[in-house]
C-alpha positions as CSV (number, residue, x, y, z in Angstrom):
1,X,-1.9,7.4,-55.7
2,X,-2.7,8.0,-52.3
3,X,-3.6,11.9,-51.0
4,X,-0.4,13.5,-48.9
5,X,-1.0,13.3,-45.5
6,X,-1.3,16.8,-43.8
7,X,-1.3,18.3,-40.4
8,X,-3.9,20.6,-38.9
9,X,-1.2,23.1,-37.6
10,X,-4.4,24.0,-34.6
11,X,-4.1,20.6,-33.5
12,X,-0.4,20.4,-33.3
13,X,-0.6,23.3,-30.7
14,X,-3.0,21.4,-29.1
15,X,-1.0,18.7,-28.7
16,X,2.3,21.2,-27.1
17,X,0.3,21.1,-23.6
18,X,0.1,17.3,-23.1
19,X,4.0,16.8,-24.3
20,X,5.6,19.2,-22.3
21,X,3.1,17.8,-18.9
22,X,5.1,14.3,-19.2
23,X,8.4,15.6,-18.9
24,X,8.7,15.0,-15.0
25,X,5.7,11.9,-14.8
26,X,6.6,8.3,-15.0
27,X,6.7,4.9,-13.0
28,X,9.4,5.8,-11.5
29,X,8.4,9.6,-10.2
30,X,8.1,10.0,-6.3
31,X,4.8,12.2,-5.7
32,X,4.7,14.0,-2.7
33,X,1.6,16.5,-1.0
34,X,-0.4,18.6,-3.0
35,X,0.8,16.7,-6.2
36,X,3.8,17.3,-6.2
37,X,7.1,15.1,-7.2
38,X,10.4,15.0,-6.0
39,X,13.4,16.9,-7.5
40,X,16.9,16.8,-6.2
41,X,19.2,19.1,-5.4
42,X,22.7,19.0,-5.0
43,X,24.4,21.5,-2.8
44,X,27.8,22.1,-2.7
45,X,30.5,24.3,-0.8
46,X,34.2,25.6,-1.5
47,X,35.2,23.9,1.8
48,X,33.7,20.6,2.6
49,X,31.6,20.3,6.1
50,X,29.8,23.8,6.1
51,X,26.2,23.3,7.9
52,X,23.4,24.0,5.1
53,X,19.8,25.4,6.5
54,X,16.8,25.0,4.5
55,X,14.2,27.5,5.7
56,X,15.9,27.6,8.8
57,X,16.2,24.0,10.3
58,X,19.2,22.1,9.8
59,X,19.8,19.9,6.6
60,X,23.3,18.5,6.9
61,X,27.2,19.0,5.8
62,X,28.5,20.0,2.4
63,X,28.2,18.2,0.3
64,X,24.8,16.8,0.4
65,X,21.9,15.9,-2.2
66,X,18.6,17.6,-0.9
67,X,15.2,16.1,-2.2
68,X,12.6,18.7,-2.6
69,X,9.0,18.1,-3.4
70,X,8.2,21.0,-6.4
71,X,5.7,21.3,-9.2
72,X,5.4,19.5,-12.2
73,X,6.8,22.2,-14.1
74,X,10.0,21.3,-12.0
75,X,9.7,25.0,-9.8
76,X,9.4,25.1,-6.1
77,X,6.4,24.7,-4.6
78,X,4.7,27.1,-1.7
79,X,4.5,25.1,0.9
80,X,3.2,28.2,3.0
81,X,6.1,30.3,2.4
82,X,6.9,32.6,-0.7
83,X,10.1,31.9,-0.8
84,X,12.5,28.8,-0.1
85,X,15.9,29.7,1.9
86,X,19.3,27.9,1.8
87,X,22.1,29.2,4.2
88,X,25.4,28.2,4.5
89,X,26.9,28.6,7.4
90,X,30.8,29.6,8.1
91,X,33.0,27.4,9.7
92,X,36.0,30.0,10.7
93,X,35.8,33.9,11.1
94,X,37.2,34.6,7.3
95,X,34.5,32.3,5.9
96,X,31.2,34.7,4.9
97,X,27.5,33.5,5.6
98,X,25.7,32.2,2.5
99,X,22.4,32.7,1.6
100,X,19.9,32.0,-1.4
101,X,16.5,32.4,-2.1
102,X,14.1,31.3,-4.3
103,X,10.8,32.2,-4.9
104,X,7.7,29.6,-4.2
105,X,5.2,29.2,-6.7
106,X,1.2,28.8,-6.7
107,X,-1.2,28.4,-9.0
108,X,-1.4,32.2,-10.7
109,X,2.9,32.7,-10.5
110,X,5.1,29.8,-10.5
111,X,8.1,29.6,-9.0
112,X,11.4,29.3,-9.7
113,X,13.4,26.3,-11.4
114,X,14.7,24.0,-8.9
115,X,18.7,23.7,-9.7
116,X,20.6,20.8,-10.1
117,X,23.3,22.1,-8.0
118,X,23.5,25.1,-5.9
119,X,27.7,26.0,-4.9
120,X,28.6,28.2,-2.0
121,X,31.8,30.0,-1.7
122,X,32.1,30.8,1.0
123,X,34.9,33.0,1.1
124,X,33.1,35.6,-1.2
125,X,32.2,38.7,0.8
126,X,28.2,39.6,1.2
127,X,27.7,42.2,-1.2
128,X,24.9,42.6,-4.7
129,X,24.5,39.1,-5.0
130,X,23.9,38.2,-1.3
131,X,20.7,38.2,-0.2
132,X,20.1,37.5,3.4
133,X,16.5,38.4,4.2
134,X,16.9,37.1,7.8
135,X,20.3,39.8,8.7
136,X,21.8,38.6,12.6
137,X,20.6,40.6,15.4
C-alpha cells in the first residue's frame, strides 16, 4: 500500500503568487505601455447623451464603454497623474456636474480597482459624495 500523498503547506503559499498573477494574462489580453493591459469600463448616465471627460479631454456621450490601460492587479495605472478623473457634464440647468476620482497606482501603493461600470445621476445635488477637485472659476 502506497504512502498518502501530502502537501508541504510552505509550498502551497508559494504557489498563491503565481495563481493570482494569471487572472488578467492570456492570448487574448491587449498589453498596453509600461506593461500594462486593457480593462473596460462602462460608463453610464440617468439621461442618455451627457458629455463624459476623462482627465479633462473629451471622451464621448453616455453611454459609452471606455478602455483603460491599468495594472495587472486590474487598478489604474499612473500614467503621470495620481489620480484618474471622470466628469459628467449637465445637459440643462437642473442637471448637476458629476465628478469621480480614482486614485493611480505605482509600484509602492496601487491604485484603485477599475469598475465595471461607473453611473452618473445626474440630477443628485453636489454634496459628501461629490468630489470635484477642479471647482469652476
Amino acid at each position: 500500500m502506497a504512502a498518502p500523498f501530502r502537501l508541504n503547506p510552505l509550498a502551497c503559499l508559494g504557489l498563491v503568487p503565481l495563481l493570482a498573477g494569471c487572472q488578467t494574462s492570456g492570448p487574448d489580453t491587449e498589453r498596453g505601455p509600461d506593461k500594462t493591459v486593457a480593462e473596460y469600463l462602462k460608463v453610464e448616465s440617468s439621461v442618455p447623451g451627457i458629455s463624459i471627460e476623462t482627465n479633462g479631454v473629451y471622451a464621448g456621450k453616455t453611454p459609452l464603454t471606455l478602455r483603460i490601460f491599468g495594472d495587472a492587479a486590474g487598478t489604474f495605472h499612473r500614467f503621470g497623474s495620481p489620480e484618474y478623473v471622470l466628469r459628467a457634464l449637465p445637459l440643462t440647468t437642473n442637471q448637476f456636474l458629476q465628478t469621480k476620482v480614482f486614485r493611480t497606482g505605482k509600484r509602492s501603493s496601487p491604485g484603485d480597482s477599475v469598475p465595471g461600470l461607473v453611473f452618473f445621476d445626474m440630477n443628485q445635488p453636489a454634496g459628501a459624495m461629490q468630489i470635484d477637485l477642479f471647482p469652476e472659476r
